[in-house]
N, C-alpha and C positions, 0 to 999 in steps of 0.2 A: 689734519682732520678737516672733513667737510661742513663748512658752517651751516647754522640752521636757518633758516626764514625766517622773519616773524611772523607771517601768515603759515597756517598746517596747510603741509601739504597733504592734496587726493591720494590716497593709497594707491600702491600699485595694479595693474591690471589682474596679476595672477593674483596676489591680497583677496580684490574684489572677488576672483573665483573660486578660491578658499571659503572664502566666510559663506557667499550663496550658495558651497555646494554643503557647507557645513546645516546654514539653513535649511536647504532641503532636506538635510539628513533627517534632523528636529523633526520638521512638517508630516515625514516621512513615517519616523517612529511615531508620533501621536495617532497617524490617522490610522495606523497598523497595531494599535495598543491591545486593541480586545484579543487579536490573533497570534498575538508576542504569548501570551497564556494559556494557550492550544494547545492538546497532546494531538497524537495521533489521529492520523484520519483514513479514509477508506485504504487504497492501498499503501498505506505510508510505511506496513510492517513489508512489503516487498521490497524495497528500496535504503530504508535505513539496514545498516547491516548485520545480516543475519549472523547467527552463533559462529555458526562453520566456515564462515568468509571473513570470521574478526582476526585470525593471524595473519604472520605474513603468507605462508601458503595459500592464503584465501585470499589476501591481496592479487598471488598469483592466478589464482582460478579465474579471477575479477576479467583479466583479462585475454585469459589462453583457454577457457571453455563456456562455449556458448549454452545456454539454459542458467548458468550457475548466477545470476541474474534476472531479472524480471525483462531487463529489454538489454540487447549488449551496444550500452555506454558505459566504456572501462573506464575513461576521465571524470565520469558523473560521479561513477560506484566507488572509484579512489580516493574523490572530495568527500563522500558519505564515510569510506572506509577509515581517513585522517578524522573526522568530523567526532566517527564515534572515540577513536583514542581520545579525544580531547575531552568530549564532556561524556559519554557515553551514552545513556537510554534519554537524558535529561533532555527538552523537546526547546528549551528556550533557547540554545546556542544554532538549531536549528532554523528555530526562528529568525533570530540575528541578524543571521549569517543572508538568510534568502532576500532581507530586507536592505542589507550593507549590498549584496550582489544588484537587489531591482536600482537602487540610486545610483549606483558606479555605471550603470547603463544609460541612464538619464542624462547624467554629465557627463559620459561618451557621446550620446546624439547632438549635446551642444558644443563638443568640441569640435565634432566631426561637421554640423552644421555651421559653425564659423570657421573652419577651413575651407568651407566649400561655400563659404561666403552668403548662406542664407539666412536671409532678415529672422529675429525672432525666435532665434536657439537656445535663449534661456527660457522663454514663454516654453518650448518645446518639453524641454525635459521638463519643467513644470506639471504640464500636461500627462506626459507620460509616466511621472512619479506618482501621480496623486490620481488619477485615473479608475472609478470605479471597479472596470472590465479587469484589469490586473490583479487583485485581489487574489481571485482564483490559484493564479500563478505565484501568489509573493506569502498567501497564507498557508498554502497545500505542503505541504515538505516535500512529497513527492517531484514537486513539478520548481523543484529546485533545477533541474535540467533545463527548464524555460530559463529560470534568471541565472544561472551557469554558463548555460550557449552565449546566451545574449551578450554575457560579456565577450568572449572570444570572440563571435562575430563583428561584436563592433570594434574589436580592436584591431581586428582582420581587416576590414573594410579602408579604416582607419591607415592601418601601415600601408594599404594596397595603392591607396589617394597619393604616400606618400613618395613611393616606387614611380606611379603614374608621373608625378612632378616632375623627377629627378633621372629616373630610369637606373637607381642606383641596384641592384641585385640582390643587396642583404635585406633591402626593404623586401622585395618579392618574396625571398626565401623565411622572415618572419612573419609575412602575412601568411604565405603559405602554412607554415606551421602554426597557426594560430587559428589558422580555419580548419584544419584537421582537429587542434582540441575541440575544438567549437562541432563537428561532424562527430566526435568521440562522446561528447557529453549529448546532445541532441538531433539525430539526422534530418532534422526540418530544416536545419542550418545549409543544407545542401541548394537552396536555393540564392545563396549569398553570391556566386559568380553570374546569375544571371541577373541580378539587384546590381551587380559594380557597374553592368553593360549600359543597363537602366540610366545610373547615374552620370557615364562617361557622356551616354547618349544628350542627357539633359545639360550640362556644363559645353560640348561643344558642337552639337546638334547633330553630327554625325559621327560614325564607326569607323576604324580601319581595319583590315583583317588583321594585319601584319602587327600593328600598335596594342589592338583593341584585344581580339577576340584571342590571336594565338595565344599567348600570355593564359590565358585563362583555360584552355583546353584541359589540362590537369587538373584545374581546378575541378570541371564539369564532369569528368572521369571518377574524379574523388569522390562527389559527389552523387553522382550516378549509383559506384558501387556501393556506398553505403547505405543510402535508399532502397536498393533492393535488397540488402541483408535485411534492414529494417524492417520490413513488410515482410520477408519469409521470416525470423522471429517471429511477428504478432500473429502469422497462421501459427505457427509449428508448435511455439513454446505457450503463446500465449489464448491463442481461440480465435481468432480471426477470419474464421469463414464458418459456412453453413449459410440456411437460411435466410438467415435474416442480412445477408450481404447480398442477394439473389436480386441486385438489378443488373439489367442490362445497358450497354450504352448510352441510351436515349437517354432513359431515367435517370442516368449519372452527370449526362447533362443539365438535365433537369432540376437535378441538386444542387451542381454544383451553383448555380446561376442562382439560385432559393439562400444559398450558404452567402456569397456574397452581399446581396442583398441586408441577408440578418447581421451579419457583424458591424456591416457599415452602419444601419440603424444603432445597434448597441454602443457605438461611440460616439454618434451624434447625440443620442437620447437612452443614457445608461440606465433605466426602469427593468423594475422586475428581472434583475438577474437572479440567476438561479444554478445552481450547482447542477442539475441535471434537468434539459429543459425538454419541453412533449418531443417523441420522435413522431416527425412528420410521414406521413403516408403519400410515397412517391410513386405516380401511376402516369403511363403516357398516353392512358386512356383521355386524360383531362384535361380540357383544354387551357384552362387559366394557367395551367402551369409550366408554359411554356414561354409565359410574359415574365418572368424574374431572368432567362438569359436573356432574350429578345434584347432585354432592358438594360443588360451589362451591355452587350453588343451597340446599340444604340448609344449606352455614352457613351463608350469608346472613342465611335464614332465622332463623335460630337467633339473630343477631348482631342481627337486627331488633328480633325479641323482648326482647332483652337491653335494649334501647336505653333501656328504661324505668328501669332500674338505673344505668348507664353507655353513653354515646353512642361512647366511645373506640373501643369494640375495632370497632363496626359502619365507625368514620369511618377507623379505621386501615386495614379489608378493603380498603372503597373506594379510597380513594387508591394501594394498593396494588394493587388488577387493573384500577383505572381509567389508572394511569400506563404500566401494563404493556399497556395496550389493544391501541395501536400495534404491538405485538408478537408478538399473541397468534394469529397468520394470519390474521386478515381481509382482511389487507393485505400484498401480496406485497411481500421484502425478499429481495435477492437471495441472504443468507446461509444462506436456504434451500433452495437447492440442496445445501447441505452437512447442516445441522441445523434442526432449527424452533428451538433453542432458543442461547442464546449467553449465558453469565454478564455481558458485559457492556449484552444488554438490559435486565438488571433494575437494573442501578447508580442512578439516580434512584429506580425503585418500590420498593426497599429502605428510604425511611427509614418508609416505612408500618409497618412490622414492625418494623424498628429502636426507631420513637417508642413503637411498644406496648411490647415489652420493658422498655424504657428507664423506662416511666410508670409501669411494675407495679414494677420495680426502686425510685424513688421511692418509691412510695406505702408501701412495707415499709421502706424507710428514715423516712420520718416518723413511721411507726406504730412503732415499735420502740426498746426501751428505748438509752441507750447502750452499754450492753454488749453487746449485741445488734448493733448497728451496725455494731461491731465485724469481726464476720462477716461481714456484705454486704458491706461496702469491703473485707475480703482476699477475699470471690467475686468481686468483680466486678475486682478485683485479679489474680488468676489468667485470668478468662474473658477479659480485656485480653491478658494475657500468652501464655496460648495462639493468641489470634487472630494476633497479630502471630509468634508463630513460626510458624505456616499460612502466613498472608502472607509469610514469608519463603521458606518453602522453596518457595511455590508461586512468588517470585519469581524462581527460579533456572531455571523453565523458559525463558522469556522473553529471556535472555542473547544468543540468538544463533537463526538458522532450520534448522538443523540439529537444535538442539537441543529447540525447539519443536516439529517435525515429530516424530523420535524418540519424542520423550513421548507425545505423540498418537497413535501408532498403537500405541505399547504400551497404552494405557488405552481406547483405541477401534481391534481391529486392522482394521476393517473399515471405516475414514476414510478410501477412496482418493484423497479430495484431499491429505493429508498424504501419501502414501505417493506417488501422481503429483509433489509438488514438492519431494522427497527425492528420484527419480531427475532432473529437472532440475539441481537441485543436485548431485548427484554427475555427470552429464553435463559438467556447466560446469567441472567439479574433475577431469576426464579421466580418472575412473571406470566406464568404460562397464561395466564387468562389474557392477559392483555396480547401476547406473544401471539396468540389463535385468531384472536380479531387483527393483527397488522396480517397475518398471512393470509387470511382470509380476504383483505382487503387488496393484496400483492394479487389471488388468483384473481379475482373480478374483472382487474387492469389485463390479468392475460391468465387467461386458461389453461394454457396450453405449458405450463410451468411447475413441470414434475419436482423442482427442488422445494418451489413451496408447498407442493403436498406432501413430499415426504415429510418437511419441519411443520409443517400445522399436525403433522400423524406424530410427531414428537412432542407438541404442547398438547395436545389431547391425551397420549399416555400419560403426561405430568398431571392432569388434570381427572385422572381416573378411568378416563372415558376409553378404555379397551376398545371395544367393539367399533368406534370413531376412527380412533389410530389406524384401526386396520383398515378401516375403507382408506382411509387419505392414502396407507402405505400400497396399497391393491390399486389406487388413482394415478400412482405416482407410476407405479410397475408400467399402467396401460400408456402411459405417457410416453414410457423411455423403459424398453424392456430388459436391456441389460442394465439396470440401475442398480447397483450392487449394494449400497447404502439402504432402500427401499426392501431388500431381500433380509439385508442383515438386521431391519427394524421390525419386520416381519416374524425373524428369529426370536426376537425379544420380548413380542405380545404374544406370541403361541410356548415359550420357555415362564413366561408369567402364569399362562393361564394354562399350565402343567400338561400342555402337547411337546411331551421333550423330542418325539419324531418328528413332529412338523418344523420344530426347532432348530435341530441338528441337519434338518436338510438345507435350511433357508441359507445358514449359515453357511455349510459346505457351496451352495450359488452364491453365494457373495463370492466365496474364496476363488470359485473357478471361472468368475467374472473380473474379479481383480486379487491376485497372486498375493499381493502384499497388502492384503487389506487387515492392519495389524489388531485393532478393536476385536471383528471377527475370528482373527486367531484367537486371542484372549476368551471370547465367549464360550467358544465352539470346546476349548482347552478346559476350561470351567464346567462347561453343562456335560462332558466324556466322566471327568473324573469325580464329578457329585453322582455318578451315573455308574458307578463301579468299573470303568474304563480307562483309568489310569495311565495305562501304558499308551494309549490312543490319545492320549491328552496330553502328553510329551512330548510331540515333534510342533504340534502348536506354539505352546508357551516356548520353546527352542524360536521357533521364527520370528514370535511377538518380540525376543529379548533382540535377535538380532539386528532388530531396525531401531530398538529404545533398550539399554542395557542397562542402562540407569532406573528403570522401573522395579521400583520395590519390592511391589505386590506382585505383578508377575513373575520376581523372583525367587518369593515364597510360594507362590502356587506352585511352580515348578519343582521344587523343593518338596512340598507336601505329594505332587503325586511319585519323584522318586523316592522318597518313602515310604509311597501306597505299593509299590514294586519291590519292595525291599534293598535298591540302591542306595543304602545309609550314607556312604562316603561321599558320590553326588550330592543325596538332599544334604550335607552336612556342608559342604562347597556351597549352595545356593542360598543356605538359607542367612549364612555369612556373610556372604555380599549383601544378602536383604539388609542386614543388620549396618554390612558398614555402609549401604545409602540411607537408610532411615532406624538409628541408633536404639530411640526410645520407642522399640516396640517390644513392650510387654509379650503379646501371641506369637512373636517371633522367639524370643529367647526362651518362651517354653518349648515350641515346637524344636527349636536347635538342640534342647536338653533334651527331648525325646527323643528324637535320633544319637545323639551321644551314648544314652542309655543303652538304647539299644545293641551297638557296636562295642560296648563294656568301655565306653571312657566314661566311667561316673562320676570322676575327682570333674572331670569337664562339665558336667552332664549338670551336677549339685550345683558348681558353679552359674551359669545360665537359669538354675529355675530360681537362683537367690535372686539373681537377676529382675527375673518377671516379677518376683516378688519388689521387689526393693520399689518397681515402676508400679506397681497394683499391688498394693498390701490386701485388698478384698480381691484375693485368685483365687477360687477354691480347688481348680484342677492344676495348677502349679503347686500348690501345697499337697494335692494328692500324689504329682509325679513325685516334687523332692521325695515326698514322704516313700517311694517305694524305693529311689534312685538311694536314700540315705539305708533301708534295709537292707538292698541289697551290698550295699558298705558292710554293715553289721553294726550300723549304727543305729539301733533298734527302739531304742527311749528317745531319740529327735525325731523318728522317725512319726511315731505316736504322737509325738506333738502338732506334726502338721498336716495327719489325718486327722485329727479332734479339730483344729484349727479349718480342715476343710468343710467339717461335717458341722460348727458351729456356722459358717458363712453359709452352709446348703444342706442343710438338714436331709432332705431328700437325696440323697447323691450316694445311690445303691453301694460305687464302686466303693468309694473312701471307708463306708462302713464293711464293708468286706475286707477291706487291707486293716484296718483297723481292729478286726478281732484275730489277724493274722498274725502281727505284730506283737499284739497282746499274746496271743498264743507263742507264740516265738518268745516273748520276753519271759514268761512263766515256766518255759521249758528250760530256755537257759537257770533261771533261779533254782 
């Protein structure tokens, strides 16, 4: 045995890195508390995984068809798809999980900064764990894909440094695979081979082709192609062009050097973030707006020059607007219909700026006496301590979609997408009043925005106001003239306010504007057969079922009109399935004993209206069918009891008094 000191000894090195990464962990979870209790947020239902992608078949779709996802990262959708086995709709293991991935990044930058020997790699991940602007990215569930890549990329990077050393192969061949997860869960990650160049460049101030750059051609290839998948998804599947993408060059220039600009602010000086912040109006007409590139160019410049002194700050720029490339508008990203800009595009091109602070922090701790020292670890003690109380209070927007909307239009009041999905939401919470004033407040911000006039012509129906509805719905038409929704809400005030032709036409243009628009079947299927059109009202509810077959009521609608046809056997098929998706319905089990009747199964028929009864003792027209379903039994004296039984719950109830003295007559005949 090895004897002990009697002085304790210093823990070991990886000890020490245990416990501070343990530390961070803590730091991490406190400053992330309010967001750890978050459900769902904007698009978090695209992402978490859907019904039809929870087997394993859907596992497969995950990755062999493109659409069947929201963007196609199959490594993203796979984490999400294990994610949901695990805990399933439950939002905290989501949580967790994005919070254990942001700190596993944090203590990659410091590993990977002290193999590449740069001062101040714990300040770094400090930094980068506690960091306001991350939020975004660590509270969102969606943007699980930010802290998911990030790890693969930095462990890519990581194994690449390690290949660089040695020139061993297997390292190549893991980083290689490592950056492909990392390209599979995020394609912003494709800018990771031009970041290694960056880095080799700064460690030994120049390139080799042969060393340097071959080695990584595959990688930029990888890269390449998955970049341009990316972007054709965010047109095709996701909306990505029109309008409001309609700059040209110049202007994109112009952005991009605007984009720089604001991110680098937002991490020197984390104030008023914001989940969706004003979209800037990019004109090349103007002249000030050509000083935000000027001004990137210019450092550059400047950083170039310096490179003779220190290669850091020039190798930190780069990596830092080269990461942010992807983002900077050349390349249309559909969040830009809202914003050019999003705090959590920059969550990766952050540690560029991170590692310079963090280096400069270093390098004045090694210069400096210990007394001295002293003071750096309680600044950088504080400047921890305030970032994570940012972090926290910026976590608390994030809690809930109300609450996130709210915040965003107080800090941007002119975000009509927040203000559009705060009347949805109050919509769905049977607030139409309130509902009418956010959409009202959403068209102000932009006019020119048929979906808020159709939903403000929705809170105005709930509200009464017909006449209202209809403009908004006629606003929305003049807006977007195939708007099929608008047609089909149009169907619905003129079907209200008893124009069953203006009705039935609006309806029928929905249909021939969109094929599968299954609501409109359902309507158009309803207003035929209350309309004595039955048979016309049958191929409808046939299509409604097709796309939702689980739908109850449209599978007693269907039901009622093959019975209005005299297809017993059908409606007796249909109205069975109604029953075996929703058990306890009373108007179902009489209508199923109707059609029994009908077709002479009456032992069936009796059965089914004991049924409705048993669920509604106060029936009075199930107690009139039993009552005819039991005479025609020859069951004549029950029979009589449950027409007296109907005509005591409804006195007025012509038929029952009719069966009634029919019965009676039948009983006294027989005597």
């Amino acid at each position: 045995m090895v004897a002990i000191s009697g002085s304790f000894a210093l823990p070991s090195r990886r000890w020490r890195t245990v416990a501070l990464a343990a530390l961070l962990l803590g730091a991490a979870l406190l400053a992330y508390g309010p967001a750890l209790r978050g459900g769902l947020l904007w698009d978090d239902e695209g992402h978490v995984t859907k019904p039809e992608l929870q087997s394993l078949a859907g596992l497969g779709r995950i990755w062999t068809q493109l659409g069947a996802t929201q963007q196609y990262y199959p490594v993203l959708h796979t984490a999400f798809w294990i994610e949901h086995r695990l805990w399933g709709d439950a939002t905290l293991g989501y949580h967790l999980l994005n919070v254990l991935l942001h700190v596993a990044s944090a203590c990659l930058v410091a590993l990977i900064l002290r193999r590449l020997a740069v001062p101040g790699a714990g300040i770094a991940a400090w930094l980068f764990a506690l960091h306001p602007v991350m939020v975004e990215s660590v509270a969102w569930i969606a943007e699980q894909k930010n802290t998911l890549s990030t790890v693969f990329y930095l462990l890519a990077l990581l194994a690449y440094l390690r290949f660089d050393e040695h020139r061993r192969w297997r390292w190549y061949l893991l980083a290689l695979g490592l950056f492909l997860l990392a390209l599979l869960s995020k394609s912003v990650t494709a800018t990771l081979p031009a970041a290694l160049l960056v880095v080799l460049w700064w460690r030994r101030g120049r390139l080799e082709w042969r060393r340097d750059f071959a080695p990584l051609i595959p990688w930029f290839a990888l890269g390449l192609g998955m970049g341009l998948l990316t972007s054709w998804v965010e047109r095709r599947f996701i909306g990505a062009e029109g309008v409001e993408f309609n700059l040209n060059g110049v202007e994109r220039v112009l952005l991009a050097g605007r984009v720089v600009w604001f991110y680098l602010a937002k991490l020197v000086w984390p104030s008023d973030l914001i989940f969706i912040y004003p979209r800037w109006a990019v004109s090349a007409a103007v002249a000030w707006q050509y000083l935000p590139p000027a001004g990137v160019l210019a450092a550059l410049g400047a950083l170039w020059w310096l490179r003779r002194h220190s290669r850091g700050p020039l190798a930190a720029a780069l990596f830092f607007a080269g990461t942010l490339f992807p983002a900077l508008g050349f390349f249309n990203a559909y969040p830009f219909v809202y914003s050019y800009v999003a705090d959590h595009f920059q969550y990766l091109a952050s540690l560029g700026v991170i590692t310079l602070v963090a280096a400069g922090w270093g390098r004045l701790w090694e210069r400096r006496a210990p007394g001295r020292r002293a003071l750096l670890l309680a600044g950088a003690a504080g400047v921890s301590f305030t970032l994570g109380v940012l972090t926290w209070r910026q976590s608390r927007i994030y809690r809930d979609l109300p609450t996130l909307y709210r915040v965003t239009v107080e800090r941007n009041p002119d975000c009509w997408m927040a203000a559009f999905n705060l009347g949805n939401l109050c919509l769905a919470d049977h607030h139409p009043d309130e509902a009418a004033t956010w959409f009202g407040r959403a068209l102000r911000a932009r006019p020119d925005y048929p979906e808020a006039c159709n939903n403000l012509g929705d809170a105005q129906r709930a509200l009464g106001r017909s006449a209202d509805a209809r403009a908004s719905y006629a606003a929305a038409l003049r807006l977007k003239p195939d708007y099929a929704e608008a047609h089909f809400n149009l169907g619905i005030v003129a079907e209200e306010a008893g124009r069953t032709a203006e009705a039935e036409s609006e309806y029928g243009t929905a249909l021939r504007l969109r094929a599968d628009f299954r609501a409109a079947h359902v309507y158009l299927g309803n207003l035929l057969r209350r309309s004595g059109r039955p048979e016309a009202a049958i191929p409808h509810y046939e299509a409604a079922l097709r796309s939702q077959p689980d739908d109850a009521a449209v599978q007693t609608s269907l039901a009622d009109a093959m019975e209005a046809v005299g297809d017993h056997a059908a409606a007796i098929d249909h109205y069975e399935a109604a029953l075996h998706l929703q058990p306890a319905e009373a108007d179902t089990e009489d209508s199923v004993g109707i059609a029994l009747a009908e077709s002479g199964r009456l032992e069936e028929a009796i059965a089914h209206f004991n049924r409705a009864l048993s669920l509604r003792p106060a029936f009075p027209e199930a107690h009139n069918n039993l009552g005819l379903a039991l005479a025609q039994a020859g069951r004549t004296g029950e029979a009589i009891g449950h027409f007296e039984a109907a005509l005591r719950l409804r006195p007025d109830y012509p038929e029952a008094r009719a069966n009634l003295r029919r019965a009676r007559e039948q009983a006294a005949g027989l005597h």
